[in-house]
N, C-alpha and C positions, 0 to 999 in steps of 0.2 A: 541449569546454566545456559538452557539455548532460549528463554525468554528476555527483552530488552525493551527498552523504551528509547533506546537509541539505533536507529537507521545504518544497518552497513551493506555494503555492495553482497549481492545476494541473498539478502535475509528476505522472510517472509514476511509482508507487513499485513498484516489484519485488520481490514477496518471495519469502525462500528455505525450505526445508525445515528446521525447526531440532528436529527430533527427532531425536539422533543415533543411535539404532536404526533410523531409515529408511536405506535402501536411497540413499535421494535429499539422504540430507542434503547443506544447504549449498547444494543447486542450486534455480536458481529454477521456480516450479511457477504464480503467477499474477503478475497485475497489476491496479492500481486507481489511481482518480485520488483525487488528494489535494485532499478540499474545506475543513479545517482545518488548516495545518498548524503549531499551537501545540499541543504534548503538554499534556495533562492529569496531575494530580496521579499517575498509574500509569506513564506514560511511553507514554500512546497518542495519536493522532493519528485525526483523523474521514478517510474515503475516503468513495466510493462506486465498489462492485465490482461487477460485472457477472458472469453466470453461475457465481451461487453461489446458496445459500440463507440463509436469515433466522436469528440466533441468531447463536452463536460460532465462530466456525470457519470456515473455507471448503470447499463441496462445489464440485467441481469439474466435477461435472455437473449444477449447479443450474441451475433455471429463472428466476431473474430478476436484480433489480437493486437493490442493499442500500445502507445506508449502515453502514459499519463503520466500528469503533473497534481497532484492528490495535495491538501493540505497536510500537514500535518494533524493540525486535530480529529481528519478523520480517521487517524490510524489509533487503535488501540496501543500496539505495540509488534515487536518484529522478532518474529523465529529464525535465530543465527542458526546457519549453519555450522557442524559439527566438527567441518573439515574447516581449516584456515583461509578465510576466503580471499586474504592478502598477498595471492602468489595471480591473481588477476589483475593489478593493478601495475 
C-alpha cells in the first residue's frame, strides 16, 4: 500500500530514464521528495532532489540540493509515506 501513481506531499517519487535511445530506458536512475504535489499548467510537480545540480535536468554526480520542477512523466511513481502525511499541510 505505500506504492502510487499519484504525487502527495512527502512521497518518494522515482524516476525513470525516458529517453528511449538510452541504454537505461524505463529504469529508474533517481529519486526526490515531493514538496508540491499539485502539477502546474505543463504537467510538473515541485521536488527537492538531492545530489544533482541546479538548472534542468539531473546530474547525478552533482553536488548539492535543488528544488525541481520534474514532469511528470519522468516519474515512475511515488513511495507514500507510512505515517499520514496530512498533518503538514
Amino acid at each position: 500500500g505505500t506504492w502510487s501513481q499519484t504525487p502527495v506531499l512527502g512521497a518518494a517519487a522515482i524516476y525513470i530514464t525516458t529517453n528511449p535511445m538510452d541504454k537505461n530506458y524505463g529504469l529508474p536512475h533517481h529519486t526526490g521528495i515531493v514538496a508540491d504535489p499539485r502539477p502546474d499548467e505543463n504537467g510538473r510537480i515541485l521536488t527537492i532532489e538531492g545530489n544533482t545540480s541546479g538548472g534542468v535536468g539531473f546530474n547525478r554526480n552533482g553536488g548539492g540540493t535543488y528544488l525541481k520542477h520534474p514532469k511528470l512523466s519522468q516519474i515512475a511513481g511515488y513511495i507514500i509515506p507510512t505515517e499520514d502525511p496530512t498533518w503538514l499541510y
